[in-house]
PQR file with spaces between the fields and no chain letter, atoms N, CA, C, O and H, PARSE charges and radii, in Angstrom:
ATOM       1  N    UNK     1      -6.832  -12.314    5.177 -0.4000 1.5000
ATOM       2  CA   UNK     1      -6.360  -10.936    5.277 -0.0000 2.0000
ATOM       3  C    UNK     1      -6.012  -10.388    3.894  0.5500 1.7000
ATOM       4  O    UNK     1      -6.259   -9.249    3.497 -0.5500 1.4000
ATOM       5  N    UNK     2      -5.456  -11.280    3.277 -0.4000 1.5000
ATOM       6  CA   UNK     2      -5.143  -11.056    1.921 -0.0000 2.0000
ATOM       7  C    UNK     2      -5.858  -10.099    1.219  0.5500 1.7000
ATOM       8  O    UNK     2      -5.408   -8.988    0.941 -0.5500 1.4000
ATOM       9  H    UNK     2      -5.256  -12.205    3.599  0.4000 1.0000
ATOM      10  N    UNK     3      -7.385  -10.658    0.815 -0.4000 1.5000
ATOM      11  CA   UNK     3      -8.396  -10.249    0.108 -0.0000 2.0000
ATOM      12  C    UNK     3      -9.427   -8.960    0.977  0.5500 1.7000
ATOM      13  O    UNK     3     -10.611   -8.643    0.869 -0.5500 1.4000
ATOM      14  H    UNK     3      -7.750  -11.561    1.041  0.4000 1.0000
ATOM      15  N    UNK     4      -8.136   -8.396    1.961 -0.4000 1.5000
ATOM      16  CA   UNK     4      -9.239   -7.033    2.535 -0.0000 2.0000
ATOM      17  C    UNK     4      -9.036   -6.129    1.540  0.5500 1.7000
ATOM      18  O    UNK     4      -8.179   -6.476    0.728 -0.5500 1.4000
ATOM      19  H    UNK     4      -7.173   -8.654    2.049  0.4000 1.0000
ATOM      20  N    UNK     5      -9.652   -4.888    1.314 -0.4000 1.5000
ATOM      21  CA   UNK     5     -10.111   -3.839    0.585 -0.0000 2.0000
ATOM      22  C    UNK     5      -9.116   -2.830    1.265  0.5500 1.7000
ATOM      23  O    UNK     5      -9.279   -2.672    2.475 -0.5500 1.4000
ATOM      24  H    UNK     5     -10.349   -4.607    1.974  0.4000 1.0000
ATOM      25  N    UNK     6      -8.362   -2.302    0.807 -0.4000 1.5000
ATOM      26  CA   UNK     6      -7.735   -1.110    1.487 -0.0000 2.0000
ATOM      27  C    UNK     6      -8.478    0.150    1.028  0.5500 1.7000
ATOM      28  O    UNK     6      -9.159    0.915    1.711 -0.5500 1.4000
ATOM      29  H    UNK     6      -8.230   -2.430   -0.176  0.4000 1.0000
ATOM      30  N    UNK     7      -8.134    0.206   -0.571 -0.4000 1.5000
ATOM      31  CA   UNK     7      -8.768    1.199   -0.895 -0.0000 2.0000
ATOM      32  C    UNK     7      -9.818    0.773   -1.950  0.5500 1.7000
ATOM      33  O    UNK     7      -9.878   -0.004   -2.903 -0.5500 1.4000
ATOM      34  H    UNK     7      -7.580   -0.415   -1.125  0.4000 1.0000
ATOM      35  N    UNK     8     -10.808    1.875   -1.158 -0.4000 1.5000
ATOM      36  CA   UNK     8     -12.234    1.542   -1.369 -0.0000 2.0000
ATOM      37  C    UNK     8     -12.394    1.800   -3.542  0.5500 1.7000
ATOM      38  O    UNK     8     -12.659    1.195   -4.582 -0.5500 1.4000
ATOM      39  H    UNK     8     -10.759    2.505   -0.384  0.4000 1.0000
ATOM      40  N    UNK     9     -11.951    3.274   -2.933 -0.4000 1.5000
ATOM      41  CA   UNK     9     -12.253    4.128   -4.581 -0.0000 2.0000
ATOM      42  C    UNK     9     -11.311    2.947   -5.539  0.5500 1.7000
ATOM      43  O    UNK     9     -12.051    2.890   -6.521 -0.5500 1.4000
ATOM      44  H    UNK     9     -11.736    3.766   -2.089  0.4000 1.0000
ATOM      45  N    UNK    10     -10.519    2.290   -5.753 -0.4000 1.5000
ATOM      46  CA   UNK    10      -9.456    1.725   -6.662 -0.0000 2.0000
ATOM      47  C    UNK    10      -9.584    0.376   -6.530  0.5500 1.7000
ATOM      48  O    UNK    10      -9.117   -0.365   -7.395 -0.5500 1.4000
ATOM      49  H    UNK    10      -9.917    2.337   -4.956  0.4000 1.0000
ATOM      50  N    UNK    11     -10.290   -0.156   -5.336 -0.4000 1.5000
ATOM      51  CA   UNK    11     -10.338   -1.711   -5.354 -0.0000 2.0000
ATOM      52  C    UNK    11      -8.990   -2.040   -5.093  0.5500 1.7000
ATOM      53  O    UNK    11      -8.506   -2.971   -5.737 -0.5500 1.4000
ATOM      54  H    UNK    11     -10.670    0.446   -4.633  0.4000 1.0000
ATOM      55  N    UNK    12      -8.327   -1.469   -4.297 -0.4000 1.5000
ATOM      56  CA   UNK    12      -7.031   -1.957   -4.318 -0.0000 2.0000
ATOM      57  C    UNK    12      -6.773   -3.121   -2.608  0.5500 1.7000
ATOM      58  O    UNK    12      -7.222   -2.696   -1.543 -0.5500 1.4000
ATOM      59  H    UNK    12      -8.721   -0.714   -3.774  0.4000 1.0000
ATOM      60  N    UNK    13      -6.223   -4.140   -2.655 -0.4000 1.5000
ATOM      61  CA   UNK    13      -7.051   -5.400   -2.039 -0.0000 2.0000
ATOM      62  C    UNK    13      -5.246   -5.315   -0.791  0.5500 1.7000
ATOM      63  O    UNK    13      -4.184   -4.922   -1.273 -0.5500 1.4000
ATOM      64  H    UNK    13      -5.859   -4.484   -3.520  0.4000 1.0000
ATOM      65  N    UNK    14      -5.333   -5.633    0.259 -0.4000 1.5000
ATOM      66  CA   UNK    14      -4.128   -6.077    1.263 -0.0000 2.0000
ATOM      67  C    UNK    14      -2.689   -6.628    0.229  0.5500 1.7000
ATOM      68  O    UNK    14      -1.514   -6.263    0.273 -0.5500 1.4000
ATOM      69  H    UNK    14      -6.196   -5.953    0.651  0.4000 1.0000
ATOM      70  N    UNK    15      -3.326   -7.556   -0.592 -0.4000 1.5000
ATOM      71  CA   UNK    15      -2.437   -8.200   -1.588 -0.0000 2.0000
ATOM      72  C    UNK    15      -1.969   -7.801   -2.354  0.5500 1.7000
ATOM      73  O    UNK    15      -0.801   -7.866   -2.736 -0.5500 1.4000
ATOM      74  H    UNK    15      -4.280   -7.852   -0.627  0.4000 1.0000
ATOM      75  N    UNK    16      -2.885   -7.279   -2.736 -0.4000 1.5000
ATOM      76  CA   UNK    16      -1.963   -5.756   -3.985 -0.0000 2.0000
ATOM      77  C    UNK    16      -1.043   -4.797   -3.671  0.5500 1.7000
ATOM      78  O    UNK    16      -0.103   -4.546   -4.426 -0.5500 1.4000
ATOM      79  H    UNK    16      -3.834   -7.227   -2.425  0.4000 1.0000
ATOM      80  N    UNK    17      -1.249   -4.139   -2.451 -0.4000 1.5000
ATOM      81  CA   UNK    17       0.123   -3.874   -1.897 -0.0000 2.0000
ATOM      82  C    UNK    17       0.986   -4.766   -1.271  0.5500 1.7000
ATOM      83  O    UNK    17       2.086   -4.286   -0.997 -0.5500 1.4000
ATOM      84  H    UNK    17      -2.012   -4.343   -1.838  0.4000 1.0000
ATOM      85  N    UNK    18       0.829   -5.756   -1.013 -0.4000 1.5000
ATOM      86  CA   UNK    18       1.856   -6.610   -1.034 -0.0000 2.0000
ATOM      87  C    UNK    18       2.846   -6.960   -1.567  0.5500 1.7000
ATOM      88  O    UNK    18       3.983   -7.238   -1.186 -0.5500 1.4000
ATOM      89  H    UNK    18      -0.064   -6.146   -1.236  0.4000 1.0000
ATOM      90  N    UNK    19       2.064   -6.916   -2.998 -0.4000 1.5000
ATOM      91  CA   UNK    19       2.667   -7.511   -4.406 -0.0000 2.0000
ATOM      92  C    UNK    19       3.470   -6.354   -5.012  0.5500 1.7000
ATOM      93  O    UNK    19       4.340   -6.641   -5.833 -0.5500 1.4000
ATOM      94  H    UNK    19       1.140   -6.690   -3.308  0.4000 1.0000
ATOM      95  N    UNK    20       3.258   -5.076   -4.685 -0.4000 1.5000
ATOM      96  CA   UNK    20       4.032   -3.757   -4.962 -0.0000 2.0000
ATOM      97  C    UNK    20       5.051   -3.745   -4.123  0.5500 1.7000
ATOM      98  O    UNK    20       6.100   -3.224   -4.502 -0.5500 1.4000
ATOM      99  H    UNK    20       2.551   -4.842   -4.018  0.4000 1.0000
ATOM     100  N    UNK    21       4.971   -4.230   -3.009 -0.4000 1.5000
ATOM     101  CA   UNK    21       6.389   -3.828   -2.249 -0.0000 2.0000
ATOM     102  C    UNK    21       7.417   -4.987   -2.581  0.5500 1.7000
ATOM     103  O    UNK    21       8.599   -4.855   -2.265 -0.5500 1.4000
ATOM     104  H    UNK    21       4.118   -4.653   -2.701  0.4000 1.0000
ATOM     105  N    UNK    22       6.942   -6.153   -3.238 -0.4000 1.5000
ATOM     106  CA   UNK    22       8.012   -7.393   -3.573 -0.0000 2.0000
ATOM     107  C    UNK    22       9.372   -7.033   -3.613  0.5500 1.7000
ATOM     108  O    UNK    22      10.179   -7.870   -3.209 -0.5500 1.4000
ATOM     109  H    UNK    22       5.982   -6.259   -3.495  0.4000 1.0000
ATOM     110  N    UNK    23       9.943   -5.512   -4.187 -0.4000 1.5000
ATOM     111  CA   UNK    23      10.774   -5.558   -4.622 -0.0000 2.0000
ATOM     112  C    UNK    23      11.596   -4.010   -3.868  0.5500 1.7000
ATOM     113  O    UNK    23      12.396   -3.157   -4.254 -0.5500 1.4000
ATOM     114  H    UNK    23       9.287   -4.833   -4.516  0.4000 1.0000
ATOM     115  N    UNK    24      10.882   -4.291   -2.706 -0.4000 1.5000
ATOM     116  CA   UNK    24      11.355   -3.177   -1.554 -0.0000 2.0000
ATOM     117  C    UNK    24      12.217   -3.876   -0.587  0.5500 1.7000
ATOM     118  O    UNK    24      11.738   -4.944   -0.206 -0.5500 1.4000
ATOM     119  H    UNK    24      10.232   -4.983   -2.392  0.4000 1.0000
ATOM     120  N    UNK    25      12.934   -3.679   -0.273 -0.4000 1.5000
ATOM     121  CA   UNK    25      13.740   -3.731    1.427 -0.0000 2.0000
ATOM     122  C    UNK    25      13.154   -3.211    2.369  0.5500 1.7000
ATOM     123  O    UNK    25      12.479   -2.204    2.150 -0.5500 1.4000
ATOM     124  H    UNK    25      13.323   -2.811   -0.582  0.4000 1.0000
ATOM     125  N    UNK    26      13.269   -3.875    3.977 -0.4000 1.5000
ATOM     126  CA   UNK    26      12.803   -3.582    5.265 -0.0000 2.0000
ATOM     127  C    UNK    26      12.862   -2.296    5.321  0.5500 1.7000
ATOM     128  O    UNK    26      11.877   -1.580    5.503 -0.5500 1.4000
ATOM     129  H    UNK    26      13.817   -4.693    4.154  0.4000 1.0000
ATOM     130  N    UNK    27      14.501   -1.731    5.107 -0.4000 1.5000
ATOM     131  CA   UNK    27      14.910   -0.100    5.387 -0.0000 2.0000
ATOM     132  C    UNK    27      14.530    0.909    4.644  0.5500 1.7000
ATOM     133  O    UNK    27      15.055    1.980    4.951 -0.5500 1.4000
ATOM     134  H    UNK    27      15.301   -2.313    4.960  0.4000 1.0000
ATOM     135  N    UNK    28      13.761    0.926    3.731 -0.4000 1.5000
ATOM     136  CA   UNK    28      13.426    1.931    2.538 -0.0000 2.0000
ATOM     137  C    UNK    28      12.235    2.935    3.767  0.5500 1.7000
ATOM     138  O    UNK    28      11.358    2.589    4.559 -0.5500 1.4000
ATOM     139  H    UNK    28      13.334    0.057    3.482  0.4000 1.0000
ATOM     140  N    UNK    29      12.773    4.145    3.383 -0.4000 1.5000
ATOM     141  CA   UNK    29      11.247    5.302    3.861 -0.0000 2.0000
ATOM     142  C    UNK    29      10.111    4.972    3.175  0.5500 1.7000
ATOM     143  O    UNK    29       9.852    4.831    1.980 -0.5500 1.4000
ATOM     144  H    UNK    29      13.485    4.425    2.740  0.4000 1.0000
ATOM     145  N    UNK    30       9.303    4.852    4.499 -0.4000 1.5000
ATOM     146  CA   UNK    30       8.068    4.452    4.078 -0.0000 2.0000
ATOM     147  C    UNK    30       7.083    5.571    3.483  0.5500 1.7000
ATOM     148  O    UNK    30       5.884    5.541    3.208 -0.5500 1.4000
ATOM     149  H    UNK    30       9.514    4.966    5.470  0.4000 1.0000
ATOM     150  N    UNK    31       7.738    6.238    3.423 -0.4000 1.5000
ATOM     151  CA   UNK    31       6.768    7.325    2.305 -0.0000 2.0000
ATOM     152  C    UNK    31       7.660    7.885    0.878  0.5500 1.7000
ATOM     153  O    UNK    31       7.381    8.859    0.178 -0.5500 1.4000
ATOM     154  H    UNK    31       8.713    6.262    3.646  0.4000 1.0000
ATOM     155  N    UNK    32       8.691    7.018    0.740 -0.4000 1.5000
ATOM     156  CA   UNK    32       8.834    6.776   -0.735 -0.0000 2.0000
ATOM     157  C    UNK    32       8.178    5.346   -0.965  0.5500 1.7000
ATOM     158  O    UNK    32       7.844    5.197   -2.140 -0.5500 1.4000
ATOM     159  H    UNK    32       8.918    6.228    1.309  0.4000 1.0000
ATOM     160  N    UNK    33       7.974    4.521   -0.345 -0.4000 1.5000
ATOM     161  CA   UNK    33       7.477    3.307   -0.777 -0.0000 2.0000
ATOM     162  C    UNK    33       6.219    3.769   -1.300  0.5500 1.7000
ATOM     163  O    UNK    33       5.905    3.841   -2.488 -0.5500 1.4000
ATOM     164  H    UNK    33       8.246    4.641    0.610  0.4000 1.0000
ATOM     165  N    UNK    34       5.482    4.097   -0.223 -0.4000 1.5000
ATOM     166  CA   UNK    34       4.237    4.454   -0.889 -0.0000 2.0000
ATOM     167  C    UNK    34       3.649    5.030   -1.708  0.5500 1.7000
ATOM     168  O    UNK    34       2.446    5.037   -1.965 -0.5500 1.4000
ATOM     169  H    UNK    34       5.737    4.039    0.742  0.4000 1.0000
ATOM     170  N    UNK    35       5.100    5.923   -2.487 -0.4000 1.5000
ATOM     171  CA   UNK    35       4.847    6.668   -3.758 -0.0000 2.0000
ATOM     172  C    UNK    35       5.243    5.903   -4.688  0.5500 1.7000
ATOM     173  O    UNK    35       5.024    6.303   -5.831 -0.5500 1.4000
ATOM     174  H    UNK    35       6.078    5.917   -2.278  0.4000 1.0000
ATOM     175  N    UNK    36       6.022    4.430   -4.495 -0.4000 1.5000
ATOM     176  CA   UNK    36       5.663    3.756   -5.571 -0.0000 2.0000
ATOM     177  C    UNK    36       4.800    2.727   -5.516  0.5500 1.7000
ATOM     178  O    UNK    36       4.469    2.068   -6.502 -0.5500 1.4000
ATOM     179  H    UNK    36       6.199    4.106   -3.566  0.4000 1.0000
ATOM     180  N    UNK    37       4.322    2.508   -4.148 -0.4000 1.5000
ATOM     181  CA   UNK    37       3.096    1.429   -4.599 -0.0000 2.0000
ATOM     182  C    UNK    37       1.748    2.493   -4.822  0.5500 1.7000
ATOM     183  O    UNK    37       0.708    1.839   -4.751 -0.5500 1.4000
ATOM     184  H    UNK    37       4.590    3.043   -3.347  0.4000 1.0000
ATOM     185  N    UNK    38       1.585    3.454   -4.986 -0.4000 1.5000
ATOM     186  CA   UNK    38       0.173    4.646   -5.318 -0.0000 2.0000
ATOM     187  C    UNK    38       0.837    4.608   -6.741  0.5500 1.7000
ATOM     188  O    UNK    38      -0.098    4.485   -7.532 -0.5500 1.4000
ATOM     189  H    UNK    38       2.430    3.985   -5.043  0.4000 1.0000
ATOM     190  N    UNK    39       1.927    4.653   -7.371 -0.4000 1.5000
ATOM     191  CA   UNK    39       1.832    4.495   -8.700 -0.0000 2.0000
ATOM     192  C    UNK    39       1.696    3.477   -9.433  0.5500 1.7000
ATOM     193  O    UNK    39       1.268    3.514  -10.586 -0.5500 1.4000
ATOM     194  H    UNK    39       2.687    4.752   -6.728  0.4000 1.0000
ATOM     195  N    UNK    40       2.111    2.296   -8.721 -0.4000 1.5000
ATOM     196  CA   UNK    40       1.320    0.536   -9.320 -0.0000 2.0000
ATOM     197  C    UNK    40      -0.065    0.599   -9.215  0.5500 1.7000
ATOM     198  O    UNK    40      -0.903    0.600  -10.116 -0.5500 1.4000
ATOM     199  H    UNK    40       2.459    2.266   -7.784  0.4000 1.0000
ATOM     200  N    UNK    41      -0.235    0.658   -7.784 -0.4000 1.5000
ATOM     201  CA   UNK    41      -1.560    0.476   -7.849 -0.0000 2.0000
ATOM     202  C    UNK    41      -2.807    1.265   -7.674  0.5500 1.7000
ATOM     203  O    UNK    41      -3.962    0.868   -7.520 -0.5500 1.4000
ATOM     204  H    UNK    41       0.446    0.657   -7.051  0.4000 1.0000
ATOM     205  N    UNK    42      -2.197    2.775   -7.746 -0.4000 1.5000
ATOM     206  CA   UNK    42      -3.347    3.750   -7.843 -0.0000 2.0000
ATOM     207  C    UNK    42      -4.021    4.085   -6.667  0.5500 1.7000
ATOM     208  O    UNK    42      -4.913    4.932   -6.714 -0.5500 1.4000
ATOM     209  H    UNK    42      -1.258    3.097   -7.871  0.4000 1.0000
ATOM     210  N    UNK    43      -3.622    3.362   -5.283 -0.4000 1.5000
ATOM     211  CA   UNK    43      -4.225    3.327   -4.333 -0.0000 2.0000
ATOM     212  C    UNK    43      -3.904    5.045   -4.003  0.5500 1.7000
ATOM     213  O    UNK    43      -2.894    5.710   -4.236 -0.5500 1.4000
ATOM     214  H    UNK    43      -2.897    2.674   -5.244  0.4000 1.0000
ATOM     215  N    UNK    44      -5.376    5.472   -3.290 -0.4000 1.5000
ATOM     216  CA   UNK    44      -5.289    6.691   -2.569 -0.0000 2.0000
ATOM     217  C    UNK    44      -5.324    7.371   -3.500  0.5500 1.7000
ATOM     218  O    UNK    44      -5.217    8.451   -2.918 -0.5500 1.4000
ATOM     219  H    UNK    44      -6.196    4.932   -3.101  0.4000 1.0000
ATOM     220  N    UNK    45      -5.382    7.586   -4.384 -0.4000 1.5000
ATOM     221  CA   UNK    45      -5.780    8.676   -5.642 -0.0000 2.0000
ATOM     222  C    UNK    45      -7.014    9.020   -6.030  0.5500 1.7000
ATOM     223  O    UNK    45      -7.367    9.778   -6.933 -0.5500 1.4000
ATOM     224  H    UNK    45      -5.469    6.709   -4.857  0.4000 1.0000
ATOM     225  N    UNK    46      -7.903    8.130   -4.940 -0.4000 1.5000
ATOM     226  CA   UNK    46      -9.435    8.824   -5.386 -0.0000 2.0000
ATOM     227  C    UNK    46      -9.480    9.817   -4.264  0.5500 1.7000
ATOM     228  O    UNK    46      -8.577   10.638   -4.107 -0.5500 1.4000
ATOM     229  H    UNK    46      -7.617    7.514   -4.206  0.4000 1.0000
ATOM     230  N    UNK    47     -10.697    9.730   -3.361 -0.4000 1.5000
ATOM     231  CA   UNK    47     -11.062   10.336   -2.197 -0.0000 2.0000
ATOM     232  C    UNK    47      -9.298   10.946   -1.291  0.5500 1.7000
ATOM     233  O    UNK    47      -9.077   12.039   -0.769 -0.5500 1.4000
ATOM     234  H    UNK    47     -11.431    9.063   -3.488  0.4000 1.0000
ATOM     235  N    UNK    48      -8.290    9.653   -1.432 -0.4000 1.5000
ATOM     236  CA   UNK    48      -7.698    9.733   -0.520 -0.0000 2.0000
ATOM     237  C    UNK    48      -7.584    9.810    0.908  0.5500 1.7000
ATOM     238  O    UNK    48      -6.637   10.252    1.558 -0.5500 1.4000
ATOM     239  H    UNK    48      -8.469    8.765   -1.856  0.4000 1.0000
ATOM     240  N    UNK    49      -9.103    9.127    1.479 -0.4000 1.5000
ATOM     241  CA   UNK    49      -9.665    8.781    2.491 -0.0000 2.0000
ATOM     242  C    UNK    49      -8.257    7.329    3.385  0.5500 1.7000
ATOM     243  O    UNK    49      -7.833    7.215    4.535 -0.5500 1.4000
ATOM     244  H    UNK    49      -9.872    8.768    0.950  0.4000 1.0000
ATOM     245  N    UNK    50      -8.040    6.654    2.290 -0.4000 1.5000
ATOM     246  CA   UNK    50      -7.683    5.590    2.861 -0.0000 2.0000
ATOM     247  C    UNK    50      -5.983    5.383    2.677  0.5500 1.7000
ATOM     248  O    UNK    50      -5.454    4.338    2.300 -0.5500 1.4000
ATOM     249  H    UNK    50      -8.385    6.747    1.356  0.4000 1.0000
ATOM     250  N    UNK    51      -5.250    6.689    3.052 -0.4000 1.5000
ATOM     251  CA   UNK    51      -3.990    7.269    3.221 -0.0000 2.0000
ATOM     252  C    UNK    51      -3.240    6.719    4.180  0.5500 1.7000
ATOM     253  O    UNK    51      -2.138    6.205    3.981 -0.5500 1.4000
ATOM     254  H    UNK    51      -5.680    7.539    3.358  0.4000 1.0000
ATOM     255  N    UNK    52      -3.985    6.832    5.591 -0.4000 1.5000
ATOM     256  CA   UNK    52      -3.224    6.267    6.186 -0.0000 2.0000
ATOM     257  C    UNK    52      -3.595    4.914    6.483  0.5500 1.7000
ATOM     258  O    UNK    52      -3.318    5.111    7.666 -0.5500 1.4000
ATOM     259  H    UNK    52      -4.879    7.249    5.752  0.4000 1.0000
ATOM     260  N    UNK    53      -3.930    3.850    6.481 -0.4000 1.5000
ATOM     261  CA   UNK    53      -4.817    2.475    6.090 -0.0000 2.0000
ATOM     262  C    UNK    53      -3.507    2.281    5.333  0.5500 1.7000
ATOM     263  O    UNK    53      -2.531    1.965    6.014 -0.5500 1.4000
ATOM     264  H    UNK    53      -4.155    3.689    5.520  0.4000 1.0000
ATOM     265  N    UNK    54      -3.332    2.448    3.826 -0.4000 1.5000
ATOM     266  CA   UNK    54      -1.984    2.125    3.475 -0.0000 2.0000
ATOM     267  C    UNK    54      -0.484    2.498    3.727  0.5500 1.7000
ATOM     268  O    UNK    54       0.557    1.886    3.489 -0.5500 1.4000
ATOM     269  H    UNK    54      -4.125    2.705    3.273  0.4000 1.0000
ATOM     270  N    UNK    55      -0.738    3.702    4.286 -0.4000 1.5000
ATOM     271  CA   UNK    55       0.559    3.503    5.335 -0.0000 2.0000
ATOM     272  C    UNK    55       0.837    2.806    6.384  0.5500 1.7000
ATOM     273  O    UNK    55       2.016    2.588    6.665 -0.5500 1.4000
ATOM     274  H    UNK    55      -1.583    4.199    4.479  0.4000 1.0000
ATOM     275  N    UNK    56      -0.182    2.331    7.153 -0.4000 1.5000
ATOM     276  CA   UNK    56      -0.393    1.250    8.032 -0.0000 2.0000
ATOM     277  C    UNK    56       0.570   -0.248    7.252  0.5500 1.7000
ATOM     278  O    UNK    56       1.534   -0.991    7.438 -0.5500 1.4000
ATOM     279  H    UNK    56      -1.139    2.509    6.924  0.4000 1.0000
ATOM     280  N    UNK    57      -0.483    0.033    6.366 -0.4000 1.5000
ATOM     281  CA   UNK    57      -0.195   -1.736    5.641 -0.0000 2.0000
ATOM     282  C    UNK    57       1.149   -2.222    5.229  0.5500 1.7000
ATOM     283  O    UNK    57       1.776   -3.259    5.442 -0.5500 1.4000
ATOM     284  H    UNK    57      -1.265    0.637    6.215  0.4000 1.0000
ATOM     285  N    UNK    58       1.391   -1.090    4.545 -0.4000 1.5000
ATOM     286  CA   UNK    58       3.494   -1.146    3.817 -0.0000 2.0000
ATOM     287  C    UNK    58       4.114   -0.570    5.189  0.5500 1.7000
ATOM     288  O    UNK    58       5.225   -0.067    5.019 -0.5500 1.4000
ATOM     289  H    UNK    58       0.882   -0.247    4.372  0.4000 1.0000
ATOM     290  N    UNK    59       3.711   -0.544    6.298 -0.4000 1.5000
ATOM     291  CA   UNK    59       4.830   -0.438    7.612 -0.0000 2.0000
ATOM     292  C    UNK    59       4.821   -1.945    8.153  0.5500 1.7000
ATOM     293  O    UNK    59       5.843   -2.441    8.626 -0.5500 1.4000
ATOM     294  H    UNK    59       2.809   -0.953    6.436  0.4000 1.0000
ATOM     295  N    UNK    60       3.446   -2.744    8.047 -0.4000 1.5000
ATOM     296  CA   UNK    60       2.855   -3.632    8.551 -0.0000 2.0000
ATOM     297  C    UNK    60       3.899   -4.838    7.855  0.5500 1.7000
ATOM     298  O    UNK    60       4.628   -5.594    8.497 -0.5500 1.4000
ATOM     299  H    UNK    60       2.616   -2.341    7.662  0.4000 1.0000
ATOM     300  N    UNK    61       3.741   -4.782    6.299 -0.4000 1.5000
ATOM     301  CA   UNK    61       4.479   -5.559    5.815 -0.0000 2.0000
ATOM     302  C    UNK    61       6.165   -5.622    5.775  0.5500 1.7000
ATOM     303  O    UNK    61       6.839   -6.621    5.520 -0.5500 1.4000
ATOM     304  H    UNK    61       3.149   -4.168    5.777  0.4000 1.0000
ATOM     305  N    UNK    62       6.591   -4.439    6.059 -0.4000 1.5000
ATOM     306  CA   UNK    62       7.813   -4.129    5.440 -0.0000 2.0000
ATOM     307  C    UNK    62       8.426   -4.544    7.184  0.5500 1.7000
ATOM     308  O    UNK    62       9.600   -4.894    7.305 -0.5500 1.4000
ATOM     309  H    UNK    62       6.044   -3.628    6.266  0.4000 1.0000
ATOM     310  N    UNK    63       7.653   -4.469    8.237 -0.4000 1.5000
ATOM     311  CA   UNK    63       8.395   -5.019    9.469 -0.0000 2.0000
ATOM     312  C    UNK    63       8.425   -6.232    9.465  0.5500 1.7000
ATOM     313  O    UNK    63       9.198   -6.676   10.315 -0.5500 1.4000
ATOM     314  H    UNK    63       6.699   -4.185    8.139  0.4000 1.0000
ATOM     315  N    UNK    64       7.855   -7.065    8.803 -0.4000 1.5000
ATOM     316  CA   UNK    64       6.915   -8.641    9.015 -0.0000 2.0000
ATOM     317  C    UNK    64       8.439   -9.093    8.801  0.5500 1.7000
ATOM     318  O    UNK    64       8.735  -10.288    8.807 -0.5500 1.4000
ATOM     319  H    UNK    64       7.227   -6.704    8.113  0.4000 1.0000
């Protein structure tokens, strides 16, 4: 699962947002998270096709 592709345009991989939220808590809004993992890792800044895919993923992780 690790090595899936979230975002296509940036190459940005399941793991890579993973590795951006390291330093998040369960309770944080998940749409400030995602404005700092789109600034690590650039995800969603091309097309922005794959928006909600990573909102999926940092809800996915941040419940785990």
């Amino acid at each position: 699962m690790e090595n899936i592709i979230i975002c296509n345009c940036k190459q940005v991989s399941y793991s890579d947002i993973e590795h951006a939220l390291e330093h998040h808590n369960k309770m944080e809004d998940v749409l400030e998270v995602f404005k700092d993992v789109q600034r690590i890792t650039h995800c969603s800044t091309g097309c922005g096709g794959c928006h909600d895919k990573v909102l999926d993923v940092i809800s996915e992780i941040m419940m785990a």
